[in-house]
C-alpha positions in Angstrom: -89.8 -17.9 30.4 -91.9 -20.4 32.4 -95.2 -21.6 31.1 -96.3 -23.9 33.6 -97.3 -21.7 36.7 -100.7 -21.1 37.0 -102.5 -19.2 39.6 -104.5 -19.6 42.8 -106.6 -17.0 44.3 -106.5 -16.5 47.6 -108.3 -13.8 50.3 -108.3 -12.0 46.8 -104.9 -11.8 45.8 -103.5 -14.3 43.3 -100.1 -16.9 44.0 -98.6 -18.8 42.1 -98.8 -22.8 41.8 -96.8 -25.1 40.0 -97.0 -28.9 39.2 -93.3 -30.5 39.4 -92.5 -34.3 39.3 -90.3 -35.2 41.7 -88.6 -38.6 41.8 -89.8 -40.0 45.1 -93.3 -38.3 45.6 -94.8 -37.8 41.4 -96.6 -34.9 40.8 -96.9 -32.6 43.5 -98.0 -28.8 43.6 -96.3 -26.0 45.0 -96.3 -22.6 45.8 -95.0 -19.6 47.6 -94.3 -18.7 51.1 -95.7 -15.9 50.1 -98.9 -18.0 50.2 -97.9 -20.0 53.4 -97.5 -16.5 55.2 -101.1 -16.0 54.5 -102.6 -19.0 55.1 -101.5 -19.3 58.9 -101.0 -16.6 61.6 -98.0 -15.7 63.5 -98.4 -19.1 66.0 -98.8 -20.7 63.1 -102.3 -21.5 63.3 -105.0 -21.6 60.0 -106.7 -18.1 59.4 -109.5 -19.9 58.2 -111.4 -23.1 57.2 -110.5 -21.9 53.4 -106.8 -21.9 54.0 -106.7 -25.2 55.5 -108.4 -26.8 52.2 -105.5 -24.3 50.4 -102.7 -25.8 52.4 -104.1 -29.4 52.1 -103.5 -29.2 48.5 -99.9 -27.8 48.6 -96.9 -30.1 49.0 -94.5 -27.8 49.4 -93.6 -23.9 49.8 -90.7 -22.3 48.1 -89.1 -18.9 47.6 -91.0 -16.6 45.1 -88.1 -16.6 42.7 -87.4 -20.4 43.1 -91.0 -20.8 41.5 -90.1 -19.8 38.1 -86.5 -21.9 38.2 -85.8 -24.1 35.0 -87.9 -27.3 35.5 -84.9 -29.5 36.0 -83.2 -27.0 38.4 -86.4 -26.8 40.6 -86.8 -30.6 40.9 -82.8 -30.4 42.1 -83.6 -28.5 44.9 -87.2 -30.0 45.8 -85.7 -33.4 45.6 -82.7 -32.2 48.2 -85.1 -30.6 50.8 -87.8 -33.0 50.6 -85.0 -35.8 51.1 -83.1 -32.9 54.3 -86.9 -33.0 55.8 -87.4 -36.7 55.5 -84.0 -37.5 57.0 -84.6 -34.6 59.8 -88.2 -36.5 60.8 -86.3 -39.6 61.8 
């Protein structure tokens, strides 16, 4: 079982966070896309001032199930798509 996923409330309903420590970046937080999926609307614009100030402190979305992954399986596959999106933006 997973102990370090704590919870952010949201609109009232709670998502889970989680501090990993990725090689490149340090600590970062993530979350759901459950969470992303309420934080912006279908064009992909904030639903409010509240979820921009969410999303501000999120580095990264992943799969629900991903978020409770083994520490050192989860920084395996943040580290690959962080390093898929950072080769993509050049």
């Amino acid at each position: 079982m997973i102990n370090d996923v704590d919870i952010i409330s949201y609109s009232e309903v709670e998502y889970p966070v989680r501090q990993v420590n990725i090689r490149i970046y340090g600590d970062i937080l993530i979350s759901t896309t459950l969470l992303n999926d309420a934080l912006v609307n279908s064009s992909g614009a904030y639903v409010t001032e509240d979820a921009v100030r969410v999303d501000e402190a999120i580095c990264y979305f992943v799969q629900p199930n991903e978020i409770y992954l083994e520490e050192s399986e989860l920084r395996n596959l943040l580290e690959h798509e962080l390093d898929v999106e950072s080769e993509i933006a050049l």
